[in-house]
DRENDO-1510 file (C-alpha; in Angstrom, 1 decimal, always signed):
<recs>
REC; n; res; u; v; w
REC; 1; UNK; +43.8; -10.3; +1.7 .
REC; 2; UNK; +40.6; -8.8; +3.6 .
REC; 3; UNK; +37.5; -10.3; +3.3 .
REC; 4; UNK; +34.1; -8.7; +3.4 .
REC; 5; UNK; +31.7; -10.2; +6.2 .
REC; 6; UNK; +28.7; -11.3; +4.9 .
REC; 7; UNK; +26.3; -9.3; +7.2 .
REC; 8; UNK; +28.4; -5.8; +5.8 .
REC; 9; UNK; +27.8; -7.6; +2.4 .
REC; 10; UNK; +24.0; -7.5; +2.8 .
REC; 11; UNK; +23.9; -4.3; +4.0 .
REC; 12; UNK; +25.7; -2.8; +1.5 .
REC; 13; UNK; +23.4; -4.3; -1.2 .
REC; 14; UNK; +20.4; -3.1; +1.0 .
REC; 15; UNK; +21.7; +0.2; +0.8 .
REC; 16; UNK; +22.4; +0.0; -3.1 .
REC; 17; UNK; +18.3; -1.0; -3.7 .
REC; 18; UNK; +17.0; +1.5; -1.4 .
REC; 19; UNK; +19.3; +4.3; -3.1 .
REC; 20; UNK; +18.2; +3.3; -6.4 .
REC; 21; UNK; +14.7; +2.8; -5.9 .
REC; 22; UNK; +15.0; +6.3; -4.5 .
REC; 23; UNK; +16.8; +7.8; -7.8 .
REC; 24; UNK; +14.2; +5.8; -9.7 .
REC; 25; UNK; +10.9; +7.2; -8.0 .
REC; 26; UNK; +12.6; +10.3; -7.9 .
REC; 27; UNK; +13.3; +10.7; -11.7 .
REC; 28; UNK; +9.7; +8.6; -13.1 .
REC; 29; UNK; +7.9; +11.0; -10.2 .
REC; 30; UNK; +9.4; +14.8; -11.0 .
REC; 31; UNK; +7.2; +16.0; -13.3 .
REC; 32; UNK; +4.3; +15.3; -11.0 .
REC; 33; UNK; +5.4; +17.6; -8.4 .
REC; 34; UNK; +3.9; +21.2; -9.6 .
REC; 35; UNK; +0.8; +19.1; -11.5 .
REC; 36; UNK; -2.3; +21.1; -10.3 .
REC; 37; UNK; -4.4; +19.2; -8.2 .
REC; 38; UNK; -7.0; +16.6; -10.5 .
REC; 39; UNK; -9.8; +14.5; -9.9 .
REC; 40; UNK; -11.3; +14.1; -6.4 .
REC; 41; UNK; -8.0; +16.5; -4.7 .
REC; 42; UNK; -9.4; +19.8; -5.0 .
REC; 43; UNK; -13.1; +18.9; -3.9 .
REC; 44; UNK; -12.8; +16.2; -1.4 .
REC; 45; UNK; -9.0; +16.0; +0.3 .
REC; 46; UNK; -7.3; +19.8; -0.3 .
REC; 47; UNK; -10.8; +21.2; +1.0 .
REC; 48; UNK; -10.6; +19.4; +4.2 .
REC; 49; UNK; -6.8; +19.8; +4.6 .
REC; 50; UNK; -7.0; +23.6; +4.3 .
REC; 51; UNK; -10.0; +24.0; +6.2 .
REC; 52; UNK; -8.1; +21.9; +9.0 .
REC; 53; UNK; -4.8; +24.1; +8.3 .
REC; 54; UNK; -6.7; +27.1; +9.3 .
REC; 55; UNK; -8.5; +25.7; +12.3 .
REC; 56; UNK; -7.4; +22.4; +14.1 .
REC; 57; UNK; -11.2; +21.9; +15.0 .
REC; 58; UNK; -12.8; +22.4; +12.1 .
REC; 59; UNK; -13.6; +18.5; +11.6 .
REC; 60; UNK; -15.7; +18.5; +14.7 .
REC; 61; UNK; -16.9; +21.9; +14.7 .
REC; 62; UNK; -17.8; +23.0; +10.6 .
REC; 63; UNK; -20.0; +22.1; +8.3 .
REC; 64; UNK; -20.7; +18.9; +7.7 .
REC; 65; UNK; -20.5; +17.3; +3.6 .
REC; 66; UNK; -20.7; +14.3; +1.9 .
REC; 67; UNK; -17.2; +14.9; +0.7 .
REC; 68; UNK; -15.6; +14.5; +4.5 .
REC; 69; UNK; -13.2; +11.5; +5.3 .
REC; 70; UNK; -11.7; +10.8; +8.4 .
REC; 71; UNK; -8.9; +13.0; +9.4 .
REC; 72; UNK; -5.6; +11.3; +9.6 .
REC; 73; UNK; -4.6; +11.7; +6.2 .
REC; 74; UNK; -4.6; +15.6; +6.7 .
REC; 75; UNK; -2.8; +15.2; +10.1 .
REC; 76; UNK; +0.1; +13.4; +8.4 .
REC; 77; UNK; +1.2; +16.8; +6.3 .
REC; 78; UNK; -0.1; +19.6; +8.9 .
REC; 79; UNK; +3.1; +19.8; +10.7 .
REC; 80; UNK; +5.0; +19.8; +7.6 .
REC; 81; UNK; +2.9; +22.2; +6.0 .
REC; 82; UNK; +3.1; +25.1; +8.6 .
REC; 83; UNK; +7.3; +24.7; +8.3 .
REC; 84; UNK; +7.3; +24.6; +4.9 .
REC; 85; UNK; +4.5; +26.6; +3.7 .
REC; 86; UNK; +1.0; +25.3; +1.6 .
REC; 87; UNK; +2.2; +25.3; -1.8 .
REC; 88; UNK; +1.4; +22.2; -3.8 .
REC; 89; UNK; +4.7; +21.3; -4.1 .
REC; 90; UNK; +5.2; +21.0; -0.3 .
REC; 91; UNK; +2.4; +19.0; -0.4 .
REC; 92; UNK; +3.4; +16.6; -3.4 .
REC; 93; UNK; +7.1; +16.2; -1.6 .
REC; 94; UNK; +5.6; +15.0; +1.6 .
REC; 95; UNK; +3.4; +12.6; -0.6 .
REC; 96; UNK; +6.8; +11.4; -2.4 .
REC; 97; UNK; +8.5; +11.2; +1.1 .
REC; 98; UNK; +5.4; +8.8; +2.7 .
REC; 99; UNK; +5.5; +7.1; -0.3 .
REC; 100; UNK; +9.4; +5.9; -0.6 .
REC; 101; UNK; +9.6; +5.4; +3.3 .
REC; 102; UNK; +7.3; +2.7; +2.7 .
REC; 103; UNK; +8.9; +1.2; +0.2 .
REC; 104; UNK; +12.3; +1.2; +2.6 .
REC; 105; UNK; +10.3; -0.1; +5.1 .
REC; 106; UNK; +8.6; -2.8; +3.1 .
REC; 107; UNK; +12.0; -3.8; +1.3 .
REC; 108; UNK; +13.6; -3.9; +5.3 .
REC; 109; UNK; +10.7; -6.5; +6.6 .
REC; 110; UNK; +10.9; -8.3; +3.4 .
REC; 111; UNK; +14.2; -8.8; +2.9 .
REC; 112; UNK; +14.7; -10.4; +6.8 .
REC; 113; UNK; +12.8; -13.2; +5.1 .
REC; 114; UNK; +15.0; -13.0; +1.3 .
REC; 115; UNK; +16.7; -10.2; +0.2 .
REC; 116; UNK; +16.0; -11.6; -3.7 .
REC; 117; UNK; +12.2; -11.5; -3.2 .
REC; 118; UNK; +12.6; -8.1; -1.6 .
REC; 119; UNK; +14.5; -6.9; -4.2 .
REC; 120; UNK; +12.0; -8.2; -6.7 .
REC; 121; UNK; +8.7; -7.1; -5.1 .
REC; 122; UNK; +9.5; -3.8; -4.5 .
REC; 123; UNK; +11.0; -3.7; -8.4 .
REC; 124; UNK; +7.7; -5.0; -9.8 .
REC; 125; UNK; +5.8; -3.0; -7.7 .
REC; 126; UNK; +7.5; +0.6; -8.6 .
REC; 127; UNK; +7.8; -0.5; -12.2 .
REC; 128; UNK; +3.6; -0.6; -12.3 .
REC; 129; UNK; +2.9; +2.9; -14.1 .
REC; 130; UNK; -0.4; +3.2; -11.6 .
REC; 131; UNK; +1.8; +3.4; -8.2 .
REC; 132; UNK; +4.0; +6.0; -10.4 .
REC; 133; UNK; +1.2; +8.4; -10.8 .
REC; 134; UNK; -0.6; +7.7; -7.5 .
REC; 135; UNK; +3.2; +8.3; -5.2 .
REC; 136; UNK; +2.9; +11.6; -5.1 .
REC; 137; UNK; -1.1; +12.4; -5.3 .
REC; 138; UNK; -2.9; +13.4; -1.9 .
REC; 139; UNK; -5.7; +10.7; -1.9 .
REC; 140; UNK; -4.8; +9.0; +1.0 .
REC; 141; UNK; -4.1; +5.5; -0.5 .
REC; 142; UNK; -0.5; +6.0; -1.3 .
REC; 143; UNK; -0.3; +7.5; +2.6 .
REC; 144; UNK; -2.0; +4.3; +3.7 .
REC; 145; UNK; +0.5; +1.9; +2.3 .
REC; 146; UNK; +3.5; +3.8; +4.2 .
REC; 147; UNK; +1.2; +3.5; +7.7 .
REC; 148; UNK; +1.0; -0.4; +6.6 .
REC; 149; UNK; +4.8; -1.1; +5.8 .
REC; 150; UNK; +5.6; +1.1; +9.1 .
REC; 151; UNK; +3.2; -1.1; +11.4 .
REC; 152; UNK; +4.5; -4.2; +9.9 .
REC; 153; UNK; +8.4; -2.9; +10.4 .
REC; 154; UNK; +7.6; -2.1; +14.6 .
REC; 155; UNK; +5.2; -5.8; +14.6 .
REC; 156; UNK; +8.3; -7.4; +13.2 .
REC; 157; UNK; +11.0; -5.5; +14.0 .
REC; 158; UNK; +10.4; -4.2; +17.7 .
REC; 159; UNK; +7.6; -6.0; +19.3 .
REC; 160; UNK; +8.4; -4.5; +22.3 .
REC; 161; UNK; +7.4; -0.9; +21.4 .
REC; 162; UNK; +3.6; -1.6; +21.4 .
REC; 163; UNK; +2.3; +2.2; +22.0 .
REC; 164; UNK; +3.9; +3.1; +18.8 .
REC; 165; UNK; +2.0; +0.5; +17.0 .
REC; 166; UNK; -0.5; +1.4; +18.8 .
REC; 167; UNK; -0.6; +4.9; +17.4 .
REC; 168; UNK; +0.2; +4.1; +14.1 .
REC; 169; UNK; -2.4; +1.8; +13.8 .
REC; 170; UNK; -4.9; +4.4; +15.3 .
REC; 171; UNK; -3.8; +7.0; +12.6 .
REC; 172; UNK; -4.0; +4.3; +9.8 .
REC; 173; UNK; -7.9; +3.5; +10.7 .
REC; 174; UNK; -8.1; +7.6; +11.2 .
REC; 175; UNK; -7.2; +7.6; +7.6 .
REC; 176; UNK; -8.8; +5.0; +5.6 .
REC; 177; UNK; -11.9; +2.5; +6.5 .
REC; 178; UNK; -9.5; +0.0; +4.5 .
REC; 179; UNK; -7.2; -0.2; +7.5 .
REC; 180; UNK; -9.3; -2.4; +9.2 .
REC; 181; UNK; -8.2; -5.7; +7.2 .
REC; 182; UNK; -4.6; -4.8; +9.7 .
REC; 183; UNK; -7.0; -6.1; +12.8 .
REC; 184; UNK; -7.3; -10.3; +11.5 .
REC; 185; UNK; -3.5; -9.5; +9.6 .
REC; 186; UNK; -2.0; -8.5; +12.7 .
REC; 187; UNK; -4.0; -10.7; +15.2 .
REC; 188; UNK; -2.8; -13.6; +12.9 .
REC; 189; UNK; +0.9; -12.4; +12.7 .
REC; 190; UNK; +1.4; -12.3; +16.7 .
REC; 191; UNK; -0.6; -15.8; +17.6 .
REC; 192; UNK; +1.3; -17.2; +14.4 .
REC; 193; UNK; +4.8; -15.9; +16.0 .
REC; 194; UNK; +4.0; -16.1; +20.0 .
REC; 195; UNK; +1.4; -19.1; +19.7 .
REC; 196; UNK; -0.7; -17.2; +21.9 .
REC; 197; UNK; -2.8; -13.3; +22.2 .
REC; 198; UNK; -2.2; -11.2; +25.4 .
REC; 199; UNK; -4.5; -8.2; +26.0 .
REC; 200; UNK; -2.2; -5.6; +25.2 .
REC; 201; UNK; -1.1; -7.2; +21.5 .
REC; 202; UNK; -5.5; -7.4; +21.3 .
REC; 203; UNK; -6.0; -4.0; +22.2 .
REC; 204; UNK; -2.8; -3.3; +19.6 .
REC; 205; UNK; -4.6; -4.9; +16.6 .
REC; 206; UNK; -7.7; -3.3; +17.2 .
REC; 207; UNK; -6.1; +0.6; +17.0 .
REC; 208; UNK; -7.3; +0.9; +13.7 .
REC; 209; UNK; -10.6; +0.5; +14.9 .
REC; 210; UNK; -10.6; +2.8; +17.6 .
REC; 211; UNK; -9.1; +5.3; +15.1 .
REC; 212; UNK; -12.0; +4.6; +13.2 .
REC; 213; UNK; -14.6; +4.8; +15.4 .
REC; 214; UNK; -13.5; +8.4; +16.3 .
REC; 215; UNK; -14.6; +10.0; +13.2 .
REC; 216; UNK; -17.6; +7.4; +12.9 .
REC; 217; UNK; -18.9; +9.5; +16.2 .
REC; 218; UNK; -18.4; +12.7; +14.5 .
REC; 219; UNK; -20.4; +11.2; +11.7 .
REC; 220; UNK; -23.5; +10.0; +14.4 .
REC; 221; UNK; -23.5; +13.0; +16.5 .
REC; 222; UNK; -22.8; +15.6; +13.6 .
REC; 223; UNK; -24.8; +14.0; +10.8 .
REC; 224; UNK; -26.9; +11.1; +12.7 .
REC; 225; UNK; -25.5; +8.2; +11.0 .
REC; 226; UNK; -21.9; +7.1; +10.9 .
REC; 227; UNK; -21.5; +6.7; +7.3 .
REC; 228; UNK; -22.2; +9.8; +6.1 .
REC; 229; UNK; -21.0; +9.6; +3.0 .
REC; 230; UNK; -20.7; +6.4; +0.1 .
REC; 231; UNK; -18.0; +4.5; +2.3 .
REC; 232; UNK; -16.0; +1.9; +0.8 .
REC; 233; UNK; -17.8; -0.8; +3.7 .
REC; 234; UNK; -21.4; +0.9; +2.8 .
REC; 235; UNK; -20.7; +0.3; -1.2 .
REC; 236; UNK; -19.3; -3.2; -0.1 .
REC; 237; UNK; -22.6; -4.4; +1.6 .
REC; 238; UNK; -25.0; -3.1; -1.2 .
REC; 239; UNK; -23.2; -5.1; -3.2 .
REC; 240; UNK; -22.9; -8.4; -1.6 .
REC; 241; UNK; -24.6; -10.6; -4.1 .
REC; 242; UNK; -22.7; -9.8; -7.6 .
REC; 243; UNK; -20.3; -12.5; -8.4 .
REC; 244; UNK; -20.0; -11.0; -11.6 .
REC; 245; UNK; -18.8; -7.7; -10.4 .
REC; 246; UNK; -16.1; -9.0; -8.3 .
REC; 247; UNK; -15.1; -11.1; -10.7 .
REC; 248; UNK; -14.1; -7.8; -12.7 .
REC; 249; UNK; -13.3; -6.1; -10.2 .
REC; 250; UNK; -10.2; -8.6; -9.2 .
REC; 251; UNK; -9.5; -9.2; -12.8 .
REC; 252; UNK; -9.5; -6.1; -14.3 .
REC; 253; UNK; -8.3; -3.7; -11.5 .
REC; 254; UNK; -6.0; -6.0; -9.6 .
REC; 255; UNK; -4.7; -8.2; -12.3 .
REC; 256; UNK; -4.8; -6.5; -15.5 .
REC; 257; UNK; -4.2; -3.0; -14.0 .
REC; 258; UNK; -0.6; -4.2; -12.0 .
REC; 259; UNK; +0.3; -6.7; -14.7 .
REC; 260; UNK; +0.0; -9.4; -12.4 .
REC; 261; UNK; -1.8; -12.1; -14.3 .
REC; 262; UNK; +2.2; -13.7; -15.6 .
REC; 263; UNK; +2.8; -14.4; -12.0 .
REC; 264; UNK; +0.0; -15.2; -11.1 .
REC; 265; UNK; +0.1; -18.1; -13.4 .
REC; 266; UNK; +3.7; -18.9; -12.4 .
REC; 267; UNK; +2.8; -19.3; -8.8 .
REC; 268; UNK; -0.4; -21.3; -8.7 .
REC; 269; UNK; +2.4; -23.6; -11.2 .
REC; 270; UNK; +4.7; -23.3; -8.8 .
REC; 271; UNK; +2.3; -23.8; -5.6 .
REC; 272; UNK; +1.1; -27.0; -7.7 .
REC; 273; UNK; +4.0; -28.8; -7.6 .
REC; 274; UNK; +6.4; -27.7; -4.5 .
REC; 275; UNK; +3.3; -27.1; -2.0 .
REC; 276; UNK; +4.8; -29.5; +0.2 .
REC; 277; UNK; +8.2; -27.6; +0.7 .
REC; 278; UNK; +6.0; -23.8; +1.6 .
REC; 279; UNK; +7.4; -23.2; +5.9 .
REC; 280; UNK; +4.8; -20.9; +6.5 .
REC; 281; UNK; +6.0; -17.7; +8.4 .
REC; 282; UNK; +4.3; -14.9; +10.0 .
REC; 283; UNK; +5.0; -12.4; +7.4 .
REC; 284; UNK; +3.4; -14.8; +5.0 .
REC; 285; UNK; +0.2; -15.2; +7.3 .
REC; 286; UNK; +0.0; -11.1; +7.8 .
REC; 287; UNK; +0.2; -11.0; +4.2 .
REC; 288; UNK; -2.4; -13.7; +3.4 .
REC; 289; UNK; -4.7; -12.2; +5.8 .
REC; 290; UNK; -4.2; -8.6; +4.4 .
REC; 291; UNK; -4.7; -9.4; +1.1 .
REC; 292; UNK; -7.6; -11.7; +1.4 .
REC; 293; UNK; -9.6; -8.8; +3.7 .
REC; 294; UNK; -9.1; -6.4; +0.8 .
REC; 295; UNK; -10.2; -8.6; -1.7 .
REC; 296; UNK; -13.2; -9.2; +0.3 .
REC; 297; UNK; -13.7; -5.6; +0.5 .
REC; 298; UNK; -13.2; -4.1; -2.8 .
REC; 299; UNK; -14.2; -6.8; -5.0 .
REC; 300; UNK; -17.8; -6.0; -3.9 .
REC; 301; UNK; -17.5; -1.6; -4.5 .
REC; 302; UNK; -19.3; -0.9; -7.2 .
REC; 303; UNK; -16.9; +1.9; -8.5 .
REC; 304; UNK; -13.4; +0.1; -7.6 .
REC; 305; UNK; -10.1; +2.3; -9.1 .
REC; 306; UNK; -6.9; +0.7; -9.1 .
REC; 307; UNK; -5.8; +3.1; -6.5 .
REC; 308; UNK; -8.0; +1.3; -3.7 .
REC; 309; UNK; -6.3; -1.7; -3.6 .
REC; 310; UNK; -2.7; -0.4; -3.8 .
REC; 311; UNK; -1.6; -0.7; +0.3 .
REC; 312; UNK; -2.5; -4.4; -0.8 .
REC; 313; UNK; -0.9; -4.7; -3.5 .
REC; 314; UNK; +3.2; -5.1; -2.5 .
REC; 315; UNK; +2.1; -7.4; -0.2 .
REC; 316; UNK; +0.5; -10.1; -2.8 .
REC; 317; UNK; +3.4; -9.4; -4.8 .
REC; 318; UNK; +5.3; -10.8; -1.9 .
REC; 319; UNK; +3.1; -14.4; -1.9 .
REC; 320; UNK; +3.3; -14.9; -5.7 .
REC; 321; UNK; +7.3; -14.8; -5.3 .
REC; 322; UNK; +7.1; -16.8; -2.2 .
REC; 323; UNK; +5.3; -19.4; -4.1 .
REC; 324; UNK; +7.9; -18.9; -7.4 .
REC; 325; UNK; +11.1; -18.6; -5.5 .
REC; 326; UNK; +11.3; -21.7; -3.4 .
REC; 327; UNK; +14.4; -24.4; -3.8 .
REC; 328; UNK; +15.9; -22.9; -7.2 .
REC; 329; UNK; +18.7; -23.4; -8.9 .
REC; 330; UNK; +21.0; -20.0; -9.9 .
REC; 331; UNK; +19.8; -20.5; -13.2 .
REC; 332; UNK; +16.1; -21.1; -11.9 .
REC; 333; UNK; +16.8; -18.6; -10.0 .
REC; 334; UNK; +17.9; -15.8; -13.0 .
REC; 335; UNK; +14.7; -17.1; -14.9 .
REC; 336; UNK; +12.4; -16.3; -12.5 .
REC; 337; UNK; +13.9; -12.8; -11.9 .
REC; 338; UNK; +13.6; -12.5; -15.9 .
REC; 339; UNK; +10.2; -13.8; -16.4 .
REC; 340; UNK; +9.2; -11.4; -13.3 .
REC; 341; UNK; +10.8; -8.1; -14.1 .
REC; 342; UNK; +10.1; -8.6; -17.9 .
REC; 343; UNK; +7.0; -9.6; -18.3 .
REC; 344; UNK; +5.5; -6.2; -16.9 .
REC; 345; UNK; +7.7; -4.6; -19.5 .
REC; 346; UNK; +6.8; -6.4; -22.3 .
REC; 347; UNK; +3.1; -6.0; -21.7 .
REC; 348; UNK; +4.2; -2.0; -21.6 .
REC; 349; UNK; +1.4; +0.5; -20.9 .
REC; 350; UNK; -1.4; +0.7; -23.3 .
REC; 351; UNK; -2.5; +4.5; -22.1 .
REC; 352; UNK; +0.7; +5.7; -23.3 .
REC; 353; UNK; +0.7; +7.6; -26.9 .
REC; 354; UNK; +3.1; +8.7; -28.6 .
REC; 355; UNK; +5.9; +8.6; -25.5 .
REC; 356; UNK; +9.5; +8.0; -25.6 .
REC; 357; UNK; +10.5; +4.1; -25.6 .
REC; 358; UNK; +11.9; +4.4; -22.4 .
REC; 359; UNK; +8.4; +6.0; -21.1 .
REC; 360; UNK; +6.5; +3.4; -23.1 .
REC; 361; UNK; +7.7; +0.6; -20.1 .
REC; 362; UNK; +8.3; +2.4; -17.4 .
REC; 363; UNK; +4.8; +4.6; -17.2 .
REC; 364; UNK; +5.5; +8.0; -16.7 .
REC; 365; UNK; +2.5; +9.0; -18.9 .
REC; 366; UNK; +0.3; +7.0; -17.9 .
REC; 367; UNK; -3.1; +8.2; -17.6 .
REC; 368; UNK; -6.1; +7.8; -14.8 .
REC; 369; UNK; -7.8; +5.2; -17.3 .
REC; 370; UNK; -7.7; +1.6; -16.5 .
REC; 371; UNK; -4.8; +0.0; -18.7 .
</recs>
């Protein structure tokens, strides 16, 4: 009688998630794909990416707007755009295509620590109606989290191959002033791992800044002050001294929004009483450090939507279960995995009127209004 070896095992089941979180984002995602473009798409991002389609320069050579972001997020879907053409369906499939990568890639890292809390995080993550309506939109966030979960695969997975980092990192900060918090996350993930920083793993963490810093020149040369428009850090530093609006902010955008407020209770419960057994690893330290840099950030923005915070999100998801999941029983064990994956679906989405059950928990109507 043959027996199955236990690494085939694993990747069999490996293969089994990613297949049907694919089917999954796929099927909750479709009717998104030919949605015309809403909100801040059409004045702020399809402007740029256009302008940019037409002339590769444009960012450094036309007219300069409040509206402008830093670049990378339009030099993720050029290339696909002039092969497949500029429709808005090309642009949404690229979007769907970033988005589920990073969710492979995130499941691959985690689950080199536990394939359970893998499994888990990514469910609970993709079972939030938010990241259902936000996988396929061109705002950049969803974009961000796929540079994130692609830096942490090479930092983890191939070390060696530092110039890719490198240029993935450069392109994340190119993209989003939020890619910053990656410079103490990654910095702490090497030392944590190699007890020690050599120039080039520095120089590595600090990509996101130089990709940065490039537009941040356009900005002072073009328009004679770097943050030309309401940044995310500009918001963040008006707003240094309300407690109460971070306080909201965390509650009601993080918590409520992702229908994270059951686990979080069942971790600090959980980090109360088997604190002592936690091994700290460096995927837990990157985490930490990511998480707590984007609290930092966002609890102080004045105007904080859920989107912001979602590179961020997987990742806390990934310390509450760390916290939840440590010496159980099987039957501890299938409790957990209830109390996780149901509790979001019992709480259901409030924005949704007069869906389908089936719609009712998983989100596919959800609306842009905070839950």
């Amino acid at each position: 009688m043959k027996t199955t070896s236990a690494p085939l095992l694993e990747t069999k089941r490996t293969l089994i998630v990613l297949g049907a979180i694919f089917v999954f984002m796929l099927f909750v995602c479709w009717g998104r794909f030919q949605l015309p473009a809403f909100w801040d798409e059409p004045k702020i991002y399809f402007s740029q990416l256009f302008n940019l389609l037409r002339d590769p320069l444009y960012h450094f050579t036309g007219p300069v707007t409040v509206f402008d972001r830093p670049p990378g997020l339009h030099l993720l879907y050029i290339p696909w755009m002039a092969i497949f053409g500029d429709s808005i369906l090309v642009i949404r499939s690229l979007s769907f295509i970033y988005f589920t990568a990073g969710l492979a890639l995130f499941f691959l890292v985690i689950s080199r620590q536990s394939l359970n809390i893998a499994m888990l995080a990514v469910g609970l993550f993709v079972l939030t109606p938010l990241v259902q309506v936000y996988a396929v939109q061109y705002v950049g966030d969803p974009q961000l989290f796929f540079l994130f979960a692609l830096y942490l695969y090479l930092l983890s997975a191939h070390p060696k191959k530092w110039w890719v980092m490198a240029a993935v990192g450069f392109l994340a900060g190119l993209t989003r002033e939020p890619a910053l918090a990656l410079i103490p996350a990654a910095l702490s993930f090497i030392y944590w791992r190699d007890r020690k920083l050599s120039i080039v793993s520095v120089l590595v963490a600090f990509s996101p800044l130089f990709g940065l810093s490039l537009h941040l020149v356009r900005n002072m040369v073009r328009a004679g002050t770097p943050l030309n428009h309401l940044t995310i850090l500009e918001g963040h530093l008006d707003l240094l001294a309300s407690l109460d609006l971070r306080y909201r902010n965390i509650v009601s955008v993080i918590f409520a929004t992702y229908r994270l407020l059951p686990l979080v209770l069942l971790a600090l419960g959980c980090l109360v009483f088997k604190w002592r057994n936690i091994k700290v690893v460096p995927l837990d330290v990157f985490a930490i450090i990511l998480v707590a840099s984007y609290f930092v950030i966002f609890s102080g923005v004045k105007v904080c939507l859920p989107r912001y915070v979602m590179p961020a999100i997987p990742f806390f998801i990934y310390l509450l279960l760390r916290c939840c999941m440590m010496d159980l029983t099987k039957v501890q064990l299938k409790a957990v995995i209830l109390f996780v994956l149901g509790a979001p679906l019992v709480i259901g989405n409030p924005n949704v009127k007069n869906g389908n059950v089936f719609y009712h928990f998983t989100g596919y109507q959800d609306t842009l209004q905070y839950p």
